[in-house]
N, CA, C and O atoms as a Maestro MAE file, in Angstrom:
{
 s_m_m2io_version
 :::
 2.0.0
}

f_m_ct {
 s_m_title
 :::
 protein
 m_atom[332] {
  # First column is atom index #
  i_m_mmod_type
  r_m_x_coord
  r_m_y_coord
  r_m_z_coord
  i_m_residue_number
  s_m_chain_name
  s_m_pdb_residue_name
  s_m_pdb_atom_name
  i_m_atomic_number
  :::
  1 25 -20.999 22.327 -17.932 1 A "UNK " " N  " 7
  2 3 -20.570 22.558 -16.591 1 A "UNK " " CA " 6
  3 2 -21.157 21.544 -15.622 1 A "UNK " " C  " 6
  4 15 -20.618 21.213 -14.566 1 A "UNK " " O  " 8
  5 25 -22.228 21.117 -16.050 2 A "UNK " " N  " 7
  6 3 -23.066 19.967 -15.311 2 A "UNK " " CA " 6
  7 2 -22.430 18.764 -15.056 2 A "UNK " " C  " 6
  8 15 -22.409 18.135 -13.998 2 A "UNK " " O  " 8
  9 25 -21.777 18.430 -16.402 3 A "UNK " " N  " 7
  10 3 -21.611 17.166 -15.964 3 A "UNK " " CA " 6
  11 2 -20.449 17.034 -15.812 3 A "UNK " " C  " 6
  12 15 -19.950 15.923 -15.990 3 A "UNK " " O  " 8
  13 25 -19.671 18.124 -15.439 4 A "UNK " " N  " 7
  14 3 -18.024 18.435 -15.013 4 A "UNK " " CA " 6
  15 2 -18.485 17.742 -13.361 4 A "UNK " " C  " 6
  16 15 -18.185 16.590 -13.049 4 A "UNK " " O  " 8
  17 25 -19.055 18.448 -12.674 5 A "UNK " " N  " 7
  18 3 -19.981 17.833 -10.964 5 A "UNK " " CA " 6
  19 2 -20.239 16.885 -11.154 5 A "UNK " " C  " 6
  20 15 -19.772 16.179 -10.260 5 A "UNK " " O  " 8
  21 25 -20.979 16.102 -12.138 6 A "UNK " " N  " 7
  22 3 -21.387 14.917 -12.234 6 A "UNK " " CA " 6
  23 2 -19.306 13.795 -11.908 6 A "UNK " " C  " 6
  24 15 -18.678 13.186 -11.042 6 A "UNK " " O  " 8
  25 25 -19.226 14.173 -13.093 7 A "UNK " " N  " 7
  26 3 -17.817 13.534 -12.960 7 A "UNK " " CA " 6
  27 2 -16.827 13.332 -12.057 7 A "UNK " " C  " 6
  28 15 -16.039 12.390 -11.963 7 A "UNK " " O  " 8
  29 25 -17.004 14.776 -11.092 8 A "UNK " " N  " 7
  30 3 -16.059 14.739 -9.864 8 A "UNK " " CA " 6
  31 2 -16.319 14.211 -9.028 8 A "UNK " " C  " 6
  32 15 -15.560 13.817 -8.143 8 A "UNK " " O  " 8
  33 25 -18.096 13.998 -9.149 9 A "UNK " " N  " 7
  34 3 -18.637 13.156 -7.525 9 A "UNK " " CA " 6
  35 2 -18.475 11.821 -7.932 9 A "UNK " " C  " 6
  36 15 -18.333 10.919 -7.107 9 A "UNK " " O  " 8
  37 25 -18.488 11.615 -9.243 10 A "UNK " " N  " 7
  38 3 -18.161 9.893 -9.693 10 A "UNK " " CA " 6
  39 2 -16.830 9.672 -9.269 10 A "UNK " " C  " 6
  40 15 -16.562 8.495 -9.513 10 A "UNK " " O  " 8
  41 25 -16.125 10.100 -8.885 11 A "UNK " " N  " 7
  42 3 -14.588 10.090 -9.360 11 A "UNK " " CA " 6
  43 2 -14.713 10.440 -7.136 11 A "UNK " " C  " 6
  44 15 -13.768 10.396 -6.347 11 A "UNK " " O  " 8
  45 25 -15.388 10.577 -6.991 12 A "UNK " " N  " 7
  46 3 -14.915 10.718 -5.247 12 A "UNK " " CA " 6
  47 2 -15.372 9.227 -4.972 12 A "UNK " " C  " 6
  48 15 -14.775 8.337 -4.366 12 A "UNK " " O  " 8
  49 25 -16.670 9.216 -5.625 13 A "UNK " " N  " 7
  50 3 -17.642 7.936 -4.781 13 A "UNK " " CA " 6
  51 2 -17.029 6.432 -5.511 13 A "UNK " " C  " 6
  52 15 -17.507 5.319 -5.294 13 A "UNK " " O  " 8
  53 25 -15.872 6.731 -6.407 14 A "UNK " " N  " 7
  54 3 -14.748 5.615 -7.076 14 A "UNK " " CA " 6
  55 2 -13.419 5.233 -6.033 14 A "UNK " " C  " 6
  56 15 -12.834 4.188 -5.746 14 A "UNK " " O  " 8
  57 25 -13.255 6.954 -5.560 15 A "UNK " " N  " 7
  58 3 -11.947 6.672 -4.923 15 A "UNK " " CA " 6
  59 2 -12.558 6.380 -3.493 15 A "UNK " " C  " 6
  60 15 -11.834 6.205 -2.513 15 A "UNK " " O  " 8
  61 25 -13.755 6.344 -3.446 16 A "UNK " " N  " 7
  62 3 -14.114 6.111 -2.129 16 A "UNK " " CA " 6
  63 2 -14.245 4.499 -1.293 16 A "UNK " " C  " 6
  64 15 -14.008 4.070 -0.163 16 A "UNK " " O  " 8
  65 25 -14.827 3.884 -2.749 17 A "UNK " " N  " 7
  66 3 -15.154 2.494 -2.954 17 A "UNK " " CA " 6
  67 2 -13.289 1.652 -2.678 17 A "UNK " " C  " 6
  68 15 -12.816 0.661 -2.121 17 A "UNK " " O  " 8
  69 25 -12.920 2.562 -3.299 18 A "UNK " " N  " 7
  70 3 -11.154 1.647 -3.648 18 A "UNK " " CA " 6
  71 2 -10.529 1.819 -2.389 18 A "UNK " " C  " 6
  72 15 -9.601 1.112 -1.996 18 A "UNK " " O  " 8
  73 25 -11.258 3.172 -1.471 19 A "UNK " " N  " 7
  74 3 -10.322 3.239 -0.119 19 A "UNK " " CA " 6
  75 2 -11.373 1.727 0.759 19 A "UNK " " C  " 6
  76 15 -11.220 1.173 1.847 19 A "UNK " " O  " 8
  77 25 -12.082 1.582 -0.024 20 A "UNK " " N  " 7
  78 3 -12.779 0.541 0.906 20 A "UNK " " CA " 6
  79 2 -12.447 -0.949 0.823 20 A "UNK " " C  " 6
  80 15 -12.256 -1.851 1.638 20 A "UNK " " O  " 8
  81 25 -12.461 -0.813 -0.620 21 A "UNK " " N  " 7
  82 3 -11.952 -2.159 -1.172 21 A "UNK " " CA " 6
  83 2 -10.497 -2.812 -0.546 21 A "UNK " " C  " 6
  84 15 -10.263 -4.016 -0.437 21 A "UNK " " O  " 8
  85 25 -9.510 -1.598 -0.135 22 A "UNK " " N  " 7
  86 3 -8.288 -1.962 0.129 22 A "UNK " " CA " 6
  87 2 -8.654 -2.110 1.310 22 A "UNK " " C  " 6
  88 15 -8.934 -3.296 1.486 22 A "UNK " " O  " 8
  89 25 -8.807 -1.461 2.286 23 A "UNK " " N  " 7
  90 3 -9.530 -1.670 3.734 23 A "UNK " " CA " 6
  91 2 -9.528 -3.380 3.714 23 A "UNK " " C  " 6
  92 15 -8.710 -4.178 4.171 23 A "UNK " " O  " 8
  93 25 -10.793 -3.579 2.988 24 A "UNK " " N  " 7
  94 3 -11.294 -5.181 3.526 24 A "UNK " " CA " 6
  95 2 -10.061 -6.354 2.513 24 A "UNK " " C  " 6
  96 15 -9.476 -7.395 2.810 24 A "UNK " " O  " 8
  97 25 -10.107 -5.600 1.410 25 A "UNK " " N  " 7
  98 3 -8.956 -7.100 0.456 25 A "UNK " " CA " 6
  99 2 -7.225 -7.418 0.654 25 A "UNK " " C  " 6
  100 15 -6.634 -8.478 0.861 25 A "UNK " " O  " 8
  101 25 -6.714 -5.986 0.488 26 A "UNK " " N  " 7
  102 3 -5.141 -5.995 0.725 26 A "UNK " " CA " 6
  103 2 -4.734 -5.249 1.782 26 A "UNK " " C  " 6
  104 15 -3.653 -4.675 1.653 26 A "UNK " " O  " 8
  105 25 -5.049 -5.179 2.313 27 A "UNK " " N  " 7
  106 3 -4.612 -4.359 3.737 27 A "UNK " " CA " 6
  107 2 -3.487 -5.456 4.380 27 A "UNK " " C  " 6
  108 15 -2.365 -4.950 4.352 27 A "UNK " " O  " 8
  109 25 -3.489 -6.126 4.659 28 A "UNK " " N  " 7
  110 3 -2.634 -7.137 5.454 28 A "UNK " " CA " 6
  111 2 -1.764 -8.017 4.345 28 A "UNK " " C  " 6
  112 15 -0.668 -8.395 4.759 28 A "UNK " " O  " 8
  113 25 -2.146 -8.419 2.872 29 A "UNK " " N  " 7
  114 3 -1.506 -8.733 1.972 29 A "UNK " " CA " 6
  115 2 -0.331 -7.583 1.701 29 A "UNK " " C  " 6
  116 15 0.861 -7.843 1.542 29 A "UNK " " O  " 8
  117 25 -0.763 -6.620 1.687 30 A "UNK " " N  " 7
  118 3 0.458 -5.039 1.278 30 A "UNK " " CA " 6
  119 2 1.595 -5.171 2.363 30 A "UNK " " C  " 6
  120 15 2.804 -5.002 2.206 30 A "UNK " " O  " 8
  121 25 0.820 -5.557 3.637 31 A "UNK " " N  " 7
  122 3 1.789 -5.066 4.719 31 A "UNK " " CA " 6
  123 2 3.096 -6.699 4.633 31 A "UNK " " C  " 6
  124 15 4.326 -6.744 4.643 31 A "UNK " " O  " 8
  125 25 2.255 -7.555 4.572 32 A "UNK " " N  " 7
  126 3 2.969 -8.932 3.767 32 A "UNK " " CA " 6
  127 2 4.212 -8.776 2.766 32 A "UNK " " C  " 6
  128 15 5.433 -8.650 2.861 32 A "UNK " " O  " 8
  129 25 3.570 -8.827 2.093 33 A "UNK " " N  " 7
  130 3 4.198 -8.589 1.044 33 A "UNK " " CA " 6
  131 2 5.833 -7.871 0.905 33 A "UNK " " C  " 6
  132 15 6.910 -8.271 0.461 33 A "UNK " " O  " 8
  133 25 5.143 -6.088 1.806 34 A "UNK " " N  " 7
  134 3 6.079 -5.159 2.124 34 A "UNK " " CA " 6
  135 2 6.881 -5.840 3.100 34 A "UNK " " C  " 6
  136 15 8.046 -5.444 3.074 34 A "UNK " " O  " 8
  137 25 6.704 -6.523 3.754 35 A "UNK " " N  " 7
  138 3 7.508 -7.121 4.888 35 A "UNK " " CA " 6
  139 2 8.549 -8.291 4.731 35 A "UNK " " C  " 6
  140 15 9.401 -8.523 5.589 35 A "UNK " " O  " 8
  141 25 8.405 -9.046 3.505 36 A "UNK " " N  " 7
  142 3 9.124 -10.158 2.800 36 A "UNK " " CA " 6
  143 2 10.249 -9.134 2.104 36 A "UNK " " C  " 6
  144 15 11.439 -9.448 2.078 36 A "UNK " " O  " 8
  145 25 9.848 -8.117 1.650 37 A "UNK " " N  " 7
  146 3 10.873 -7.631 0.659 37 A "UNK " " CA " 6
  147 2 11.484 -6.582 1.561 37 A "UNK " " C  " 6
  148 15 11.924 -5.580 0.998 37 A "UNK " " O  " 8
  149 25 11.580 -6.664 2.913 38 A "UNK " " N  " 7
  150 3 12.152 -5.542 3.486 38 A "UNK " " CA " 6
  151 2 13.200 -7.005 4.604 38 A "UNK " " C  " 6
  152 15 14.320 -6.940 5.109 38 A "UNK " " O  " 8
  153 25 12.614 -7.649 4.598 39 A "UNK " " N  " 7
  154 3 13.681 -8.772 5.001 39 A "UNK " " CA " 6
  155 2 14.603 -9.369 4.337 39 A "UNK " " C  " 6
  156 15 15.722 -9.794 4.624 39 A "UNK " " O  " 8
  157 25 13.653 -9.326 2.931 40 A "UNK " " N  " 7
  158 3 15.065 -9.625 2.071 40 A "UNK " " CA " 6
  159 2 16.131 -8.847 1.590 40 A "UNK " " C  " 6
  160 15 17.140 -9.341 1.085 40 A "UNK " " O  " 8
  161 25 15.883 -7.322 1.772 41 A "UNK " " N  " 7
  162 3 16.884 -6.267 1.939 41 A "UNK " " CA " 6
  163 2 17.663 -6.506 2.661 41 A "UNK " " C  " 6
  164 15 18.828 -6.777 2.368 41 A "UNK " " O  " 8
  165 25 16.981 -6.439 4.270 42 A "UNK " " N  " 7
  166 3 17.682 -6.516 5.753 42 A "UNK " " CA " 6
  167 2 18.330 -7.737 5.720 42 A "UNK " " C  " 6
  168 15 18.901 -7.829 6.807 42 A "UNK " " O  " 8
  169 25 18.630 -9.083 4.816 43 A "UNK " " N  " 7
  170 3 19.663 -10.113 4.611 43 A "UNK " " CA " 6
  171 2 20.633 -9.827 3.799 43 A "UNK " " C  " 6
  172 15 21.764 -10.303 3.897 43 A "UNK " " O  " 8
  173 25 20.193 -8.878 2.774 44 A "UNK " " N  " 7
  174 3 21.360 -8.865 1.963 44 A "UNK " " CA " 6
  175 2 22.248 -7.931 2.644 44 A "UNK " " C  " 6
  176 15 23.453 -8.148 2.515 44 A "UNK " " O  " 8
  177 25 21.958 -7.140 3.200 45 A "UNK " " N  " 7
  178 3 22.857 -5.828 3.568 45 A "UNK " " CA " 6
  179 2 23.344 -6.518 5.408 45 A "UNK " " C  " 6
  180 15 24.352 -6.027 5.917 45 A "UNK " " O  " 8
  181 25 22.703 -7.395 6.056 46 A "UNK " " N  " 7
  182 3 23.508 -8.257 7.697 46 A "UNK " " CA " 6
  183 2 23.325 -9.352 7.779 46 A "UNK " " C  " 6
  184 15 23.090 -9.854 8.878 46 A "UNK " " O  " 8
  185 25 23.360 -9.926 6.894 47 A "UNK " " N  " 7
  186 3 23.756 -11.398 6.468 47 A "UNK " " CA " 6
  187 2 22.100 -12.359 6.443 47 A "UNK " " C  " 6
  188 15 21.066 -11.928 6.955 47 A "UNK " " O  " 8
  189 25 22.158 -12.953 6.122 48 A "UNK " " N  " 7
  190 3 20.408 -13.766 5.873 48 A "UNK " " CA " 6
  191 2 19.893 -13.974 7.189 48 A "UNK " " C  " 6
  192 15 18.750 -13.528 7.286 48 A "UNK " " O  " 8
  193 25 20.387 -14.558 8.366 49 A "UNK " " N  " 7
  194 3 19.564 -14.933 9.236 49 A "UNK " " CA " 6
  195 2 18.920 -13.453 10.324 49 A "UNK " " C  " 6
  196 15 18.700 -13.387 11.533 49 A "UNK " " O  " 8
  197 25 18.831 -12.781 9.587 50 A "UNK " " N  " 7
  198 3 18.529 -11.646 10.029 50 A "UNK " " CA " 6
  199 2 18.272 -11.046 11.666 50 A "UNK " " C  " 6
  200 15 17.117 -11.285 12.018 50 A "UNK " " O  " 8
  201 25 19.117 -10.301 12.769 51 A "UNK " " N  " 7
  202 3 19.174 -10.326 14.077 51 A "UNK " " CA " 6
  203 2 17.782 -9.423 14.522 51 A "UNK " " C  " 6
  204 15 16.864 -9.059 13.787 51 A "UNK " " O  " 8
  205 25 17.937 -9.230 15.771 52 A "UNK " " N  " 7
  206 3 16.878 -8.124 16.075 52 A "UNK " " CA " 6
  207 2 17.529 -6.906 16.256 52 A "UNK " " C  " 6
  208 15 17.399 -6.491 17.408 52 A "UNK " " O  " 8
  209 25 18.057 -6.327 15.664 53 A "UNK " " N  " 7
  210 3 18.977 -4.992 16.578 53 A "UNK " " CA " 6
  211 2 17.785 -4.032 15.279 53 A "UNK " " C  " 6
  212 15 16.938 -4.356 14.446 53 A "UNK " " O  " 8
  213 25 18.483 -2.594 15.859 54 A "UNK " " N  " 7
  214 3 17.425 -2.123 15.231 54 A "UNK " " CA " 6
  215 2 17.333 -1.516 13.853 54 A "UNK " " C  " 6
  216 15 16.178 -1.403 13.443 54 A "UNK " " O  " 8
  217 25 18.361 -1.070 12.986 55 A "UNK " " N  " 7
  218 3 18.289 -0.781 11.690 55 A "UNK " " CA " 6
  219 2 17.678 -1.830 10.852 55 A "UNK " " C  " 6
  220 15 16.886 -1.426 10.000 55 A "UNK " " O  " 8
  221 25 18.004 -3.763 10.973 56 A "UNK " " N  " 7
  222 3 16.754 -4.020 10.399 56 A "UNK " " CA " 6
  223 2 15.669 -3.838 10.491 56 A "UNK " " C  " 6
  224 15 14.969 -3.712 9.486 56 A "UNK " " O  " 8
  225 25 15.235 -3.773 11.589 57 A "UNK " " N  " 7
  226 3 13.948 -3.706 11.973 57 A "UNK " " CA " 6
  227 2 13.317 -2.328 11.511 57 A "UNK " " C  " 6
  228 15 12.217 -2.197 10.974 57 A "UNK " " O  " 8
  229 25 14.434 -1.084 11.894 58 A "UNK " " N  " 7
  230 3 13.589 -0.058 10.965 58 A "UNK " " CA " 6
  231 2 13.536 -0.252 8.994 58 A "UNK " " C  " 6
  232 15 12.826 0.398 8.226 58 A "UNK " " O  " 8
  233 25 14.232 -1.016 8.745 59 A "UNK " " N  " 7
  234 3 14.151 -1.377 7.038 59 A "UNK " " CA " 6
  235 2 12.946 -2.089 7.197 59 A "UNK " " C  " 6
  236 15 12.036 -1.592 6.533 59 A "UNK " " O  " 8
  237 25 12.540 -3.358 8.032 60 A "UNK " " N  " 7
  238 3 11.260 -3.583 7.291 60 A "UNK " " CA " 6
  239 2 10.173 -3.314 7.737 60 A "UNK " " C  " 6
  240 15 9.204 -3.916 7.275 60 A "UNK " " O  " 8
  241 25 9.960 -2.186 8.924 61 A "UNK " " N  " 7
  242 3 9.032 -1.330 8.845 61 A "UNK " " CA " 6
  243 2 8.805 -0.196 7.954 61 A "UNK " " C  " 6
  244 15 7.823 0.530 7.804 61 A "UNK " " O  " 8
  245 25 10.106 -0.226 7.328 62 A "UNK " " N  " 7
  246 3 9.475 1.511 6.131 62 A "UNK " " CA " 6
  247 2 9.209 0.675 4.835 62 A "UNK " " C  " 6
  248 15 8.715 1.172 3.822 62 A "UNK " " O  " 8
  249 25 9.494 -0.336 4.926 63 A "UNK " " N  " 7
  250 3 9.338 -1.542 3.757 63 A "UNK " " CA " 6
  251 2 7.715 -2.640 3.425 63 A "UNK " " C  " 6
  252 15 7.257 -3.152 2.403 63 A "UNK " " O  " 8
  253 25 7.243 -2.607 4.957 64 A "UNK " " N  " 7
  254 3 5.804 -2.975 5.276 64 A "UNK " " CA " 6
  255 2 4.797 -1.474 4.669 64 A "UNK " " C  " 6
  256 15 3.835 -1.546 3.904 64 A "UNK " " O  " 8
  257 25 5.481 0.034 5.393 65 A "UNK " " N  " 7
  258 3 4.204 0.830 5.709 65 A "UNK " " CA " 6
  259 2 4.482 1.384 3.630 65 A "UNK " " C  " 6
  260 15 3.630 1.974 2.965 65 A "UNK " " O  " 8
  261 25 5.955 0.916 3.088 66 A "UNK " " N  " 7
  262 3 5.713 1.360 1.271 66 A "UNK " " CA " 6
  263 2 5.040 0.559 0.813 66 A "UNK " " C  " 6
  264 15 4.388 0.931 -0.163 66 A "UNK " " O  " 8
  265 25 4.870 -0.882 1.268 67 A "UNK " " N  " 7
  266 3 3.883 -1.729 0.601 67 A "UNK " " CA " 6
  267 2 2.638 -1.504 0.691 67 A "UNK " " C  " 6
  268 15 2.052 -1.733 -0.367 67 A "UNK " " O  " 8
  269 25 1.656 -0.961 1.957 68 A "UNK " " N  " 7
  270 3 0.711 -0.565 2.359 68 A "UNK " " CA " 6
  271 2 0.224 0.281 1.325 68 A "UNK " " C  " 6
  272 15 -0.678 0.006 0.533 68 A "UNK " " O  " 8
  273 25 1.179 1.796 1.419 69 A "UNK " " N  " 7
  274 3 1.189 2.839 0.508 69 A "UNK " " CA " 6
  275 2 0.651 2.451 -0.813 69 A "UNK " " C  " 6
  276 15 -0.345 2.902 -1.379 69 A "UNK " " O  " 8
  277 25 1.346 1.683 -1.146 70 A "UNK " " N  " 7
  278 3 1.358 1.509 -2.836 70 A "UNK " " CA " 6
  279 2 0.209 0.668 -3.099 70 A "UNK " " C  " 6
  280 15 -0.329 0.714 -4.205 70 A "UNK " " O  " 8
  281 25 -0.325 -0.293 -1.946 71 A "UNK " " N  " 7
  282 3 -1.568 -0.725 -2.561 71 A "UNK " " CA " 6
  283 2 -2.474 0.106 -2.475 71 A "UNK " " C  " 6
  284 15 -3.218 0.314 -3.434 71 A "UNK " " O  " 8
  285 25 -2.597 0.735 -1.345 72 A "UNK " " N  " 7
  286 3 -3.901 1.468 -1.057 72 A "UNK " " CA " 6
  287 2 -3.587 2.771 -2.157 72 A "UNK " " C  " 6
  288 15 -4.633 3.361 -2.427 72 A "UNK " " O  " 8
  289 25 -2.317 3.365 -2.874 73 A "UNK " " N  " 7
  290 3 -2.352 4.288 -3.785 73 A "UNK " " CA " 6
  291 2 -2.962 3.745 -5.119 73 A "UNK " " C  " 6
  292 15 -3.503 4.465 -5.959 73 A "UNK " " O  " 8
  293 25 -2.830 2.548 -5.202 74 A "UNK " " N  " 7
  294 3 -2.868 1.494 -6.477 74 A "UNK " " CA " 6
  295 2 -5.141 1.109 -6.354 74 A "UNK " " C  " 6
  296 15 -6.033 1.157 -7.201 74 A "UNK " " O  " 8
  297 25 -5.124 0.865 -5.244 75 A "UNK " " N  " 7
  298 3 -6.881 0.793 -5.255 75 A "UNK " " CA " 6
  299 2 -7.475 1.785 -5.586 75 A "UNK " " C  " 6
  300 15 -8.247 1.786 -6.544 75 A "UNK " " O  " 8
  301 25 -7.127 3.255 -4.553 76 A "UNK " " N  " 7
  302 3 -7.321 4.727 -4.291 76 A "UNK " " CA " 6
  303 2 -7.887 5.308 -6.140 76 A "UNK " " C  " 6
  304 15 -8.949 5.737 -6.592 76 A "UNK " " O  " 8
  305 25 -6.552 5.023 -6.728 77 A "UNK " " N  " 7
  306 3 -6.200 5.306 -8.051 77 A "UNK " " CA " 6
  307 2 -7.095 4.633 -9.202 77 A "UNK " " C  " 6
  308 15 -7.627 5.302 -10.088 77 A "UNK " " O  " 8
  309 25 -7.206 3.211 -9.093 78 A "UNK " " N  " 7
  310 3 -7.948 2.873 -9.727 78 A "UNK " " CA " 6
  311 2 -9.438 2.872 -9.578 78 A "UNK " " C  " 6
  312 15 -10.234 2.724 -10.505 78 A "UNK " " O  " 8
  313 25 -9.798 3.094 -8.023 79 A "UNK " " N  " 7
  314 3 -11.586 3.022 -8.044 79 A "UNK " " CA " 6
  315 2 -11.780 4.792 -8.225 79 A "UNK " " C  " 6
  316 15 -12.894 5.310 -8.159 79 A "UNK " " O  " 8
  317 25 -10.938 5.321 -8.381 80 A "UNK " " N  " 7
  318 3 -11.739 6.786 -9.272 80 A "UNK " " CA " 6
  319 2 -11.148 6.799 -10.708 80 A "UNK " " C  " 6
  320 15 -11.445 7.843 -11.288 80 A "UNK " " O  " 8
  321 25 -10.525 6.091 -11.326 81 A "UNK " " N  " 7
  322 3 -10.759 6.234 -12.742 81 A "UNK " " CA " 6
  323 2 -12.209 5.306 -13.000 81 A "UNK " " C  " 6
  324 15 -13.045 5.881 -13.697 81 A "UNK " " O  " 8
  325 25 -12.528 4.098 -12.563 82 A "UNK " " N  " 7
  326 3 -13.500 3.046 -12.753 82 A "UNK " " CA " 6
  327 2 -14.437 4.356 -12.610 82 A "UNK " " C  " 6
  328 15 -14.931 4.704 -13.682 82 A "UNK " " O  " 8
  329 25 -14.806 5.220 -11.387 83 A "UNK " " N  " 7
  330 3 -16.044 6.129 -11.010 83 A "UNK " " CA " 6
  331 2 -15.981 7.295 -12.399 83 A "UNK " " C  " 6
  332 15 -16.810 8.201 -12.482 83 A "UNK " " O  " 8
  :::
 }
 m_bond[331] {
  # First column is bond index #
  i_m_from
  i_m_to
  i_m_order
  :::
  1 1 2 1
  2 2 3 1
  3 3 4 2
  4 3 5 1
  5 5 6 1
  6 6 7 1
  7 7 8 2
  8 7 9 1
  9 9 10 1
  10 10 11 1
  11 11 12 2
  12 11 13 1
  13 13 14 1
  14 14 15 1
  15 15 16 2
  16 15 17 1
  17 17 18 1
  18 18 19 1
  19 19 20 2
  20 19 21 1
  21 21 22 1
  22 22 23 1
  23 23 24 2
  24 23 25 1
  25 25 26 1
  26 26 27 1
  27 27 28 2
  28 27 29 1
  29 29 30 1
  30 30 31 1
  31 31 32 2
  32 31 33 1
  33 33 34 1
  34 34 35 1
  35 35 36 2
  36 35 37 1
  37 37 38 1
  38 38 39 1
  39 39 40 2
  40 39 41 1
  41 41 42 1
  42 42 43 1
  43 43 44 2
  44 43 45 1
  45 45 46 1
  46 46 47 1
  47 47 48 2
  48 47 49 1
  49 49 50 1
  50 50 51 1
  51 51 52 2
  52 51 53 1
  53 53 54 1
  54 54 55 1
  55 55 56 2
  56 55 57 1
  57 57 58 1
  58 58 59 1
  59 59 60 2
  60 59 61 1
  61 61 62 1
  62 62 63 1
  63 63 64 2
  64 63 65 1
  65 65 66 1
  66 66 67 1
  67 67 68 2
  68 67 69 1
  69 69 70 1
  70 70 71 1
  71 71 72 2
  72 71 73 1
  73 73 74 1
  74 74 75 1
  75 75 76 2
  76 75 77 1
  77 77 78 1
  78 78 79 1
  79 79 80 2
  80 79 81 1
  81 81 82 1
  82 82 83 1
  83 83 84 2
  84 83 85 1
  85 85 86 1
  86 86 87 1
  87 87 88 2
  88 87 89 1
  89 89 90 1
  90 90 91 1
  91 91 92 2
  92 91 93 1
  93 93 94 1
  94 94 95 1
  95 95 96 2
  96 95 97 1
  97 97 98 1
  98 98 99 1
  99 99 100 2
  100 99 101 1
  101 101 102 1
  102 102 103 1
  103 103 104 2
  104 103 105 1
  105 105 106 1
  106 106 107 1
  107 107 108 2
  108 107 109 1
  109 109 110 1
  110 110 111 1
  111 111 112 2
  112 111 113 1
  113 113 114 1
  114 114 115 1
  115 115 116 2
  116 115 117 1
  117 117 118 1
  118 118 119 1
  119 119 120 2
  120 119 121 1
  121 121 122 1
  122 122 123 1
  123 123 124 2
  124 123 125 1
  125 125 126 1
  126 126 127 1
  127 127 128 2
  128 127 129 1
  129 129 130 1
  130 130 131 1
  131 131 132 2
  132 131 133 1
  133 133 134 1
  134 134 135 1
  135 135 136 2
  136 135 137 1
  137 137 138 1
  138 138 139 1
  139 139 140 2
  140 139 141 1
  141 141 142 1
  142 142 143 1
  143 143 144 2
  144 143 145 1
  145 145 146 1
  146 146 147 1
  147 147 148 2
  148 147 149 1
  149 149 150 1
  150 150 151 1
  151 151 152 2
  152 151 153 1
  153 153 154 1
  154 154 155 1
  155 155 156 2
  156 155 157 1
  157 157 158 1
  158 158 159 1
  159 159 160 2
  160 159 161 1
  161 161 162 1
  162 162 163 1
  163 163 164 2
  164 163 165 1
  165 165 166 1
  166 166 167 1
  167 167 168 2
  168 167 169 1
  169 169 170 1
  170 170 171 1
  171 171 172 2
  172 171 173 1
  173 173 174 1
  174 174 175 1
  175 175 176 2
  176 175 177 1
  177 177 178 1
  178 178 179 1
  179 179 180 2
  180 179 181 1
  181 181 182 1
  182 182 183 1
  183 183 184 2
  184 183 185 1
  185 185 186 1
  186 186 187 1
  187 187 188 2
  188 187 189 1
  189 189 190 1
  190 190 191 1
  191 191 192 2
  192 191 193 1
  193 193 194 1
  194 194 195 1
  195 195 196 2
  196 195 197 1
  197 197 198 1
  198 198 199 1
  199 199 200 2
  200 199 201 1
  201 201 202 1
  202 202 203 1
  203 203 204 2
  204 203 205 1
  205 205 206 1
  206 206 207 1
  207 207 208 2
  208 207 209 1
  209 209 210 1
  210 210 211 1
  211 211 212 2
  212 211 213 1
  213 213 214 1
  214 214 215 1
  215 215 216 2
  216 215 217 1
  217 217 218 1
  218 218 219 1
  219 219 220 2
  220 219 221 1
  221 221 222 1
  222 222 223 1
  223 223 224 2
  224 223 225 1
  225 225 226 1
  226 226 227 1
  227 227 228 2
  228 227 229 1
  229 229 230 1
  230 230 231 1
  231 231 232 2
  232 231 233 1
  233 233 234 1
  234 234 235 1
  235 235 236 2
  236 235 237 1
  237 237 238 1
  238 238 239 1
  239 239 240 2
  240 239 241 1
  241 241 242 1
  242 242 243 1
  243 243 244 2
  244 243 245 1
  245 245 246 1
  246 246 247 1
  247 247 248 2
  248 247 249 1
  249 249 250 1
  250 250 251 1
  251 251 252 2
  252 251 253 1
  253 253 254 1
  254 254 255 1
  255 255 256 2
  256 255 257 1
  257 257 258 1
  258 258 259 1
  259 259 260 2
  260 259 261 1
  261 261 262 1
  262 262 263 1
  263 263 264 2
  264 263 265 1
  265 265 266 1
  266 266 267 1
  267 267 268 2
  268 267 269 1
  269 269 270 1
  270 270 271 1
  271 271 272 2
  272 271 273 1
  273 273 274 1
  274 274 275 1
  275 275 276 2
  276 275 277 1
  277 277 278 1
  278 278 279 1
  279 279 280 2
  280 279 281 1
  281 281 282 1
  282 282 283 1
  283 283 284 2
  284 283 285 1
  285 285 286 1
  286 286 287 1
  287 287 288 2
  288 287 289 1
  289 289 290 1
  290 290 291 1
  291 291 292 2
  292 291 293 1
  293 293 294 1
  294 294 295 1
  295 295 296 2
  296 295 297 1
  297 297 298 1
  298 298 299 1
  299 299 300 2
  300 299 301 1
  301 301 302 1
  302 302 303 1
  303 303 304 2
  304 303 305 1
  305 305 306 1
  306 306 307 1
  307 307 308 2
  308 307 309 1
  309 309 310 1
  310 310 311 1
  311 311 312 2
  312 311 313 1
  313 313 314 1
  314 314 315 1
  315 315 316 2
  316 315 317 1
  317 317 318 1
  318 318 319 1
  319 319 320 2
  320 319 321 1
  321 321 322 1
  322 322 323 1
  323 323 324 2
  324 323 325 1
  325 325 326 1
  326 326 327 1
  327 327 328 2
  328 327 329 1
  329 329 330 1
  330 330 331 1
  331 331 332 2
  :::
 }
}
């Protein structure tokens, strides 16, 4: 039963490290990233030179904040298996 506690606080002070790690390493790479591939949506679907009106613009904001998501789920995830 001991080292069931032992394991869970490893496994917080893992996912804790990975919410940190993403903080300082991919935080702005995710939102990058997410933001290239939400423009390149928003060309294929109103032609490439992409306008300002606003349905692109809401595609590559939900396209920036899934890239975000997925890194910081992807750090989150991996610094509590590492803990």
């Amino acid at each position: 039963m001991k080292s069931d506690g032992i394991a869970r606080n490893a496994a917080y002070v893992g996912a804790g490290a990975g919410v940190t790690l993403f903080a300082i390493i991919s935080l702005l790479p995710g939102s990058l990233i997410g933001g290239s591939v939400g423009i390149k949506i928003a060309g294929v679907h109103f032609r490439s030179p992409v306008t300002s009106q606003l349905f692109p613009r809401v595609i590559v904001a939900v396209s920036m904040l899934l890239g975000v998501l997925l890194f910081g789920s992807l750090f989150v995830a991996f610094g509590a298996m590492t803990g």
